[in-house]
C-alpha positions in Angstrom: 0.0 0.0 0.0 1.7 3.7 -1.0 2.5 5.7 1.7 -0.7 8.1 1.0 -3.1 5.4 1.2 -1.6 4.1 4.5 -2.0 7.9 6.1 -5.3 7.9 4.7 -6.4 4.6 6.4 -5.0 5.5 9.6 -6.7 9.0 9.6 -9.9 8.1 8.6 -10.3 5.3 11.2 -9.0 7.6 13.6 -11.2 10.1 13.0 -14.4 7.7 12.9 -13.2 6.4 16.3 -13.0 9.8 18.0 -15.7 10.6 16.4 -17.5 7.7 18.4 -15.5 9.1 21.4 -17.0 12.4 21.0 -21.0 11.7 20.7 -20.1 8.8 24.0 -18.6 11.9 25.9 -21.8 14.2 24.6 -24.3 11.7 25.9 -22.6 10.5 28.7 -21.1 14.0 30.8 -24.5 15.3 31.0 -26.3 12.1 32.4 -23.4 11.2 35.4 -23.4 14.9 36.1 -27.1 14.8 36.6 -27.1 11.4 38.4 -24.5 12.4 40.7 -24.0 16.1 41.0 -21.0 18.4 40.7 -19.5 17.4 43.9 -19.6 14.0 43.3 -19.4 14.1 39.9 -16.2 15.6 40.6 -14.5 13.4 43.0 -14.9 10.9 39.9 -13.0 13.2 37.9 -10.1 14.1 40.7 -9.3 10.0 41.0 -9.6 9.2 37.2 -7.0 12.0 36.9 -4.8 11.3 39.5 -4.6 7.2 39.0 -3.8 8.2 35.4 -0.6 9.3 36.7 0.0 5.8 37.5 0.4 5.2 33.9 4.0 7.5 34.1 5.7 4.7 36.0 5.8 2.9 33.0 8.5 5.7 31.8 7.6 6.3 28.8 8.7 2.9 27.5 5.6 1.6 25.7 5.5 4.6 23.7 9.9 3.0 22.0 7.9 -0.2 21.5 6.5 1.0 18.0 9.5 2.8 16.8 11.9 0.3 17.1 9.4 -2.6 16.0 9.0 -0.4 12.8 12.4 -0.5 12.5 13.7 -3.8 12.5 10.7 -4.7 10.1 12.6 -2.1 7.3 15.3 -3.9 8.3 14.1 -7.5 8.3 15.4 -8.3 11.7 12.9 -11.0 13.1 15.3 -11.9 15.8 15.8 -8.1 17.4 12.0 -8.1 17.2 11.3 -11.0 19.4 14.2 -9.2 21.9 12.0 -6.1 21.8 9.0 -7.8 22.8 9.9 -10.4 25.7 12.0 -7.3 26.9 9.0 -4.7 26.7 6.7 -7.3 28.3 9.3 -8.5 31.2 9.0 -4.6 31.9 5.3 -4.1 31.6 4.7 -6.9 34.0 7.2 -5.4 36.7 5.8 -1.9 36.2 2.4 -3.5 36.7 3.5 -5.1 40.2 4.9 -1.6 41.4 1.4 0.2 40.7 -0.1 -2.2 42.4 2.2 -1.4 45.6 1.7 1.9 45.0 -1.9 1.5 45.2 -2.0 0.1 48.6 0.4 2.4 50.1 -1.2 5.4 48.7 -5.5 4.3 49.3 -5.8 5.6 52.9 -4.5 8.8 51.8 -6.9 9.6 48.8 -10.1 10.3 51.3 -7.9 13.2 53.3 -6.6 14.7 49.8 -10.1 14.7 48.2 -11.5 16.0 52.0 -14.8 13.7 51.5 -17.0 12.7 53.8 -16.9 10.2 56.5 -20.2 8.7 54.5 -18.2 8.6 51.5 -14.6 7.3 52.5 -15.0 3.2 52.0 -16.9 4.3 48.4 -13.8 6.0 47.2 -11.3 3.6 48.5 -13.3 0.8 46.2 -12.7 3.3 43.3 -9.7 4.6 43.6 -8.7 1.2 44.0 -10.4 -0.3 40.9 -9.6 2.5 38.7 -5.8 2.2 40.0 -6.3 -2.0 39.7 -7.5 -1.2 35.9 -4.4 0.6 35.0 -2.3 -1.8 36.4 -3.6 -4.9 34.9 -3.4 -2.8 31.5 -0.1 -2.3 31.6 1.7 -5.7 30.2 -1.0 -5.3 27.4 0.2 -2.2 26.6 2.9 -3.7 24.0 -0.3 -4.6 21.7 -0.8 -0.7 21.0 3.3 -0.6 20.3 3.1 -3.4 17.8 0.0 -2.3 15.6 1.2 1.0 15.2 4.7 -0.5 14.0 2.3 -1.7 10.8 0.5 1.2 10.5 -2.7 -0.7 12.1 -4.0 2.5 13.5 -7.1 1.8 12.0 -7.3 -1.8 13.5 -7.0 0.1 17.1 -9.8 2.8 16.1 -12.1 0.1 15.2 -11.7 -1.8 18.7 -12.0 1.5 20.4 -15.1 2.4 18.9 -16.8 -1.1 20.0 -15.9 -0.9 23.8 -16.5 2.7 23.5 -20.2 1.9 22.2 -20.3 -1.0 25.4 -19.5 1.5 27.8 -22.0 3.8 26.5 -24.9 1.6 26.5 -24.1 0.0 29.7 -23.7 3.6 31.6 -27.0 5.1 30.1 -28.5 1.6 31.2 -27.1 1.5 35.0 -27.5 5.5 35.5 -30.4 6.7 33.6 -32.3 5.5 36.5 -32.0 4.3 39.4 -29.6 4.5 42.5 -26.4 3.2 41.3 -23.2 4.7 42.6 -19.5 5.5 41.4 -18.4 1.7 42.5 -20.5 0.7 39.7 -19.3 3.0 37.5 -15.9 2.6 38.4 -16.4 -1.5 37.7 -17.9 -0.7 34.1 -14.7 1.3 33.7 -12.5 -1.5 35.0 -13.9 -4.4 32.4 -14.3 -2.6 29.4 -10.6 -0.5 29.9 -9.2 -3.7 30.5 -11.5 -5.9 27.8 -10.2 -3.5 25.3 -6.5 -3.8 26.4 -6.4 -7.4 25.9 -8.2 -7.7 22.6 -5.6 -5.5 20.5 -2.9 -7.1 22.7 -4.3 -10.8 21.1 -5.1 -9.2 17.6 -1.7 -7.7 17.2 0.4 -11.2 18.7 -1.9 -14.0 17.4 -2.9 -11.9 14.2 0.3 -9.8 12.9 2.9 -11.2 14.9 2.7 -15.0 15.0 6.2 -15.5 15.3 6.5 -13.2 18.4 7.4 -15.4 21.2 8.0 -14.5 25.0 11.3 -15.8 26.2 13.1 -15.4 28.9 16.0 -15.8 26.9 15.2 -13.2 24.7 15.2 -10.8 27.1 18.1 -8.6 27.0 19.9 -5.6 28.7 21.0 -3.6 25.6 17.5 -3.7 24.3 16.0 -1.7 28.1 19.1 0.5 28.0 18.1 1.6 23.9 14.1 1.6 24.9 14.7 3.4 28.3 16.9 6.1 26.3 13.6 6.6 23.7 11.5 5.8 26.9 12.8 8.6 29.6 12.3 11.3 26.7 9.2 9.5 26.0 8.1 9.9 30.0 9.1 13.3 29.8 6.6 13.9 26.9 3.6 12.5 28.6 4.5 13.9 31.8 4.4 17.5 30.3 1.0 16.4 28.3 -0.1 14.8 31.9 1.2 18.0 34.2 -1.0 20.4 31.2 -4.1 18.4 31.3 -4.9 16.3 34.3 -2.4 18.2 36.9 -4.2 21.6 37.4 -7.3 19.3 38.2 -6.2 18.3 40.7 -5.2 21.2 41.6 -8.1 23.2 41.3 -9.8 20.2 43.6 -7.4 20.4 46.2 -7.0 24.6 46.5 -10.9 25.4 45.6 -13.2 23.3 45.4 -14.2 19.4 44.2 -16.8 21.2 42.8 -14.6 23.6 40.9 -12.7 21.0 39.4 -15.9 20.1 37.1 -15.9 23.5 35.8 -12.8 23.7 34.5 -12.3 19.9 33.4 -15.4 20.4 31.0 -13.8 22.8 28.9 -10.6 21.3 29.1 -12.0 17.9 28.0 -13.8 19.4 25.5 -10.5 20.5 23.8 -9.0 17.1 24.6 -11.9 15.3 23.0 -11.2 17.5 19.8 -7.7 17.6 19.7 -7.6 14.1 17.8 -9.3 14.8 14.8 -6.5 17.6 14.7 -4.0 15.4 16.1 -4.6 12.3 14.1 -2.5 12.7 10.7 0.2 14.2 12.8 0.4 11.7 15.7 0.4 9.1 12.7 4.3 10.0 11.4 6.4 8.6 14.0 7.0 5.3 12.0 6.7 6.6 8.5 9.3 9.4 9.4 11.4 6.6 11.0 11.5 4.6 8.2 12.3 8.0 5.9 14.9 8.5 8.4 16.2 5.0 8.1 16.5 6.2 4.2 18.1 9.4 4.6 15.0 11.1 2.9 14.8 14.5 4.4 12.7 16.4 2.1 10.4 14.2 2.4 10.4 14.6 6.2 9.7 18.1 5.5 7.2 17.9 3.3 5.5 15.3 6.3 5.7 17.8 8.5 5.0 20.8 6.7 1.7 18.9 5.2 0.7 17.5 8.6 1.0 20.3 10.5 -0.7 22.8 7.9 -3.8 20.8 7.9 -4.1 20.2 11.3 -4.6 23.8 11.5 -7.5 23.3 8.7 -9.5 21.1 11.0 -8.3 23.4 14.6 -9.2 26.5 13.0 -12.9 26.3 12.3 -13.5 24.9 15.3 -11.8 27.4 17.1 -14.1 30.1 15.7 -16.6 28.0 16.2 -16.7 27.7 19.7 -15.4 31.2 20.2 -18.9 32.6 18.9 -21.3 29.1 19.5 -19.5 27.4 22.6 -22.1 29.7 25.2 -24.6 27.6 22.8 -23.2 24.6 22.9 -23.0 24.1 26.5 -26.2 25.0 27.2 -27.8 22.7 24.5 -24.8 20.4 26.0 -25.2 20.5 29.6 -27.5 22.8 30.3 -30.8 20.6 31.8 -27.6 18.9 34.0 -28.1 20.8 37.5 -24.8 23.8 36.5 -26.1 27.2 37.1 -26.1 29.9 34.4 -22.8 31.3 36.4 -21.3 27.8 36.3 -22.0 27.9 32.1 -20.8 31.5 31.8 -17.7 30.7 34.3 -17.0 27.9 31.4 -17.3 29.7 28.5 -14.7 32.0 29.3 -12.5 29.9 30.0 -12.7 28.2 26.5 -12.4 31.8 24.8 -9.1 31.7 27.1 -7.8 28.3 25.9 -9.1 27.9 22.1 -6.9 29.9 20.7 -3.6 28.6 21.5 -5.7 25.4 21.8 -6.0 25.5 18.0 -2.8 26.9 16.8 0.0 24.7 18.5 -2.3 21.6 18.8 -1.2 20.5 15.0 2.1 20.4 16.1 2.0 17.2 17.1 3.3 16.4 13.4 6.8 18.3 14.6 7.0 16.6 18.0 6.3 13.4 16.0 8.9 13.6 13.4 11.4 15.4 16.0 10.7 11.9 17.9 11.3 9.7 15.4 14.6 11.0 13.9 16.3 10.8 16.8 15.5 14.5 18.8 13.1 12.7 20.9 15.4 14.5 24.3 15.9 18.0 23.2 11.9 17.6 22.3 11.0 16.2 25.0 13.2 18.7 27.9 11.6 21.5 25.8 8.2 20.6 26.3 9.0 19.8 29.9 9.8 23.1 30.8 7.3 25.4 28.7 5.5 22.8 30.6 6.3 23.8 34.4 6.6 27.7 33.2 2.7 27.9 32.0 1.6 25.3 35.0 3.6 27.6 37.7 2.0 30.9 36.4 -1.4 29.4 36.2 -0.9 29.0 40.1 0.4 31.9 40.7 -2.4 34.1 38.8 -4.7 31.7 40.9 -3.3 32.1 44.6 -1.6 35.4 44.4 -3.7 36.7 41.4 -7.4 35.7 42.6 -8.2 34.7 39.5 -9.1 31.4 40.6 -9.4 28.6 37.6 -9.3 31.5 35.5 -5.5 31.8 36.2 -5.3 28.0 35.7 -6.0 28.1 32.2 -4.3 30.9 31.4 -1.2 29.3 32.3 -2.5 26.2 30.3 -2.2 28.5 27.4 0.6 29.5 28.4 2.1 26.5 28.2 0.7 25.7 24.6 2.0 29.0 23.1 5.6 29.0 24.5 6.1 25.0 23.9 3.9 24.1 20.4 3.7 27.5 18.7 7.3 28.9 19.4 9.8 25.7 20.6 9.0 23.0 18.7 9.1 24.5 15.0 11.8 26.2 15.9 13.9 23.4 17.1 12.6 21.7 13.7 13.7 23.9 11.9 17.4 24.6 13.6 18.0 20.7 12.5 16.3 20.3 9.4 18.1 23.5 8.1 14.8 24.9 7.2 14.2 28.8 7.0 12.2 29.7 9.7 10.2 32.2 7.7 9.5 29.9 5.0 8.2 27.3 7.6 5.7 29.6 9.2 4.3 30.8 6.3 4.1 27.3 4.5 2.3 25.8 7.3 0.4 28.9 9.2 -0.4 31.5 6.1 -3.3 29.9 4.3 -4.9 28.7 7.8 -4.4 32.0 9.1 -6.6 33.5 5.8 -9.2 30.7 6.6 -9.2 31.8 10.2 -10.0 35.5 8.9 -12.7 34.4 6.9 -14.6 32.4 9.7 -14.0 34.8 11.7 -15.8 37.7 9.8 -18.1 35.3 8.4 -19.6 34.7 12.0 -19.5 38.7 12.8 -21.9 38.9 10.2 -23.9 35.8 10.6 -24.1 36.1 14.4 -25.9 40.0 13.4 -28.7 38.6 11.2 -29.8 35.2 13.3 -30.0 35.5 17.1 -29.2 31.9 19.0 -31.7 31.3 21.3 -32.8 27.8 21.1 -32.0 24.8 19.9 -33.2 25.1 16.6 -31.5 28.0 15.9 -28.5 26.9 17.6 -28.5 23.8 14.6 -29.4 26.1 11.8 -25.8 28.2 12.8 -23.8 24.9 13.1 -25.1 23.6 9.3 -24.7 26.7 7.8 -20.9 27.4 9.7 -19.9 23.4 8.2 -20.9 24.5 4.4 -18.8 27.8 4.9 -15.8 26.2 6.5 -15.9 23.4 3.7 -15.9 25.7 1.2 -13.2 27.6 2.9 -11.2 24.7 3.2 -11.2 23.4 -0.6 -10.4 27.0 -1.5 -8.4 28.0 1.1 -6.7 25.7 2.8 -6.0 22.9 0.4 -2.8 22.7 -1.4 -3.3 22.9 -5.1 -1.9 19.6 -5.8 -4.5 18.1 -3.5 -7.3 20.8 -5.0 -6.5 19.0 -8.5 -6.6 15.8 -6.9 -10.0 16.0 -5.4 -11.2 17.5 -8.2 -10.5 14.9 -10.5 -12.2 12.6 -7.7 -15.2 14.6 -7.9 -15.0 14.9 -11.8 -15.1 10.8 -12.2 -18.0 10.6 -10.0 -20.1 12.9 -11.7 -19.4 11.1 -14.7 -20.2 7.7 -12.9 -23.3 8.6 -11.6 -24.6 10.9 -15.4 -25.2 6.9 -16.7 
């Protein structure tokens, strides 16, 4: 399959599978925030964010898996393959012992730290402990993600996703639409399905692509933990900054405000984080193509990866950063708005995505630069930049929110912060310091036409917004439909490159003549 076709595939499915992610998340925030309220609904949140720090003790290991897998199959070396595997899995298994201590030694803390109830102190020691058992048990099944995206097989792990994604949805609006059903049970649902869906790629990517893959304790080698560890540790520092940007200042804001407060800011910030992959995918999507081009020495074309990738990640950020800049009031009242939050709650969370979409939707395409930087071999100087915009946007968000009074205001300003200094400044220019690229030439290949777009929108929605008012529901539709024709249109004659203009025209030509018989 040519290298377009395979980027194709792997987008598309991704984007079908958050897709899927999306309308679960839409169906399902509304119905647990009703069921349980915005207190409890928020101690939920505050232990699924901190046991998903449990997922760092695996130092960023399982993310090497793929790169060298991809590797040794350009190469054709069967035997370092097998090495990588028993070696990655020997690890998994110990990292999944030492969360397992950690889990005990850490429980009796949680209820102080979340300052619960008496009432409520044996309920979150059952969930904290499943949701921290869950990530645990994951872990050894981990390699299955590594070795599917060495073949490109993103589409494979979109497909699973979406099916457990489609269980869990169904079996929460079943258990909590009525009833009296609590966060253990929601916690359990968690724990099978997280788990279910773990082990199924792990068996479709061993039994399916990798049959001669073997565990051996033989096979298990020192050289190949140093070379993943190396990757890894850059690696860990990479999801530690994404970790510290997006799940951190939650706990945070639970701790130094309010459990309540934490739900406030966490549904803006998983809105974006819901979003980001559809802008994310094509980019996140390069780290084994670009190793193999690095493999082959074919820099332009690395370029052209990145330049492509990153410039129509901004095509998909863009409109929906003007989007929810004018409509995201709208949204979250046709959203959430029957859910129990007060009309200062909604406001309160509509600023704050007017704070965070911008830089939101111009460094999150980026990921096509950290990808590429990754794969070629910059993985540290990536990863030690990121780290530190990383801890300079997270300590002024707490400082504009203890010495500022701003509150979770000050929170996400330093979440943009963070998103400006490391994805919109660092990263392209680091790329470009290595690949010998001109630094004017790379913004304005990638940002110019996005930019015009973004104009466009922009005054499109000024006028718009003055001749239908958004009041309901139906209106609110009406606005979204007539926004998606405009932005289409703006992106074939806008945003696309004129190669891919031609392309899709000739696409479009063939089917009219197909279908005029």
């Amino acid at each position: 399959m040519s290298l377009k076709k395979v980027i194709f595939k792997n987008v598309a499915a991704g984007w079908f599978g958050k897709l899927i992610l999306i309308l679960t998340t839409i169906i399902m925030t509304p119905l647990l925030i009703s069921h349980f309220g915005k207190h409890d609904y928020g101690i939920w949140l505050m232990v699924g964010q901190g046991t998903s720090f449990l997922m760092l003790l695996d130092f960023g290991i399982a993310n090497s898996v793929s790169r060298f897998v991809s590797k040794n199959i350009v190469l054709k070396n069967n035997t370092e393959n097998n090495q990588v595997y028993s070696t990655a899995i020997a690890i998994f298994s110990g990292f999944s012992i030492l969360i397992m201590i950690t889990i005990l030694i850490v429980s009796p803390f949680v209820p102080a730290i979340l300052n619960v109830a008496e009432s409520q102190k044996n309920i979150i020691y059952w969930v904290f402990g499943l949701t921290g058992l869950n990530v645990a048990l994951i872990f050894p099944f981990r390699v299955g993600n590594g070795l599917l995206q060495a073949k490109d097989k993103y589409d494979i792990i979109a497909f699973v996703e979406v099916f457990f994604n489609l269980l869990k949805l169904f079996l929460v609006v079943s258990f909590f639409r009525d009833g009296n059903n609590g966060l253990i049970v929601l916690a359990v649902i968690f724990f099978i399905l997280n788990l279910s869906n773990a082990v199924t790629l792990f068996c479709l990517a061993t039994k399916k692509y990798y049959p001669e893959l073997e565990f051996e304790f033989k096979s298990i080698t020192i050289r190949n933990f140093k070379e993943m560890s190396s990757l890894g540790n850059s690696a860990f520092l990479q999801t530690l900054s994404g970790m510290m940007g997006a799940k951190l200042p939650i706990l945070i804001i639970g701790v130094w405000l309010s459990v309540g407060a934490t739900t406030l800011y966490s549904i803006p910030n998983a809105l974006l984080r819901k979003l980001s992959p559809f802008i994310t995918m094509l980019g996140s999507t390069f780290v084994p193509i670009a190793s193999r081009l690095d493999a082959e020495n074919k820099y332009k074309q690395l370029t052209q990866l990145n330049i492509i990738g990153v410039r129509y990640g901004l095509i998909m950020s863009i409109p929906i950063c003007v989007f929810l800049f004018f409509f995201a009031d709208n949204l979250l009242f046709v959203w959430i708005g029957k859910s129990g939050l007060s009309e200062e709650d909604l406001s309160t969370m509509y600023n704050l995505i007017k704070i965070m979409i911008i830089p939101f939707a111009l460094g999150t395409p980026q990921i096509a630069t950290r990808s590429i930087l990754n794969a070629t071999g910059k993985h540290w100087v990536s990863a030690i930049t990121q780290f530190v915009c990383t801890l300079i946007g997270i300590g002024c968000g707490l400082l504009l929110m203890i010495f500022a009074d701003m509150g979770i205001t000050g929170i996400a300003i330093g979440w943009a912060l963070k998103i400006i200094l490391s994805d919109i400044l660092a990263l392209p220019l680091l790329y470009c310091k290595y690949f010998k690229v001109s630094v004017f030439i790379y913004y304005k290949n990638v940002y110019a036409s996005p930019l015009l777009l973004a104009f466009v929108l922009f005054l499109f929605c000024l006028i718009f917004g003055k001749v239908i008012i958004v009041s309901g529901v139906f209106e609110f539709i009406i606005c979204t439909v007539v926004f998606g024709i405009v932005t289409l249109l703006g992106i074939y004659s806008i945003g696309l490159l004129p190669i891919h203009r031609s392309y899709l025209n000739g696409k479009l030509r063939r089917l009219m003549v197909k279908f005029s018989f």
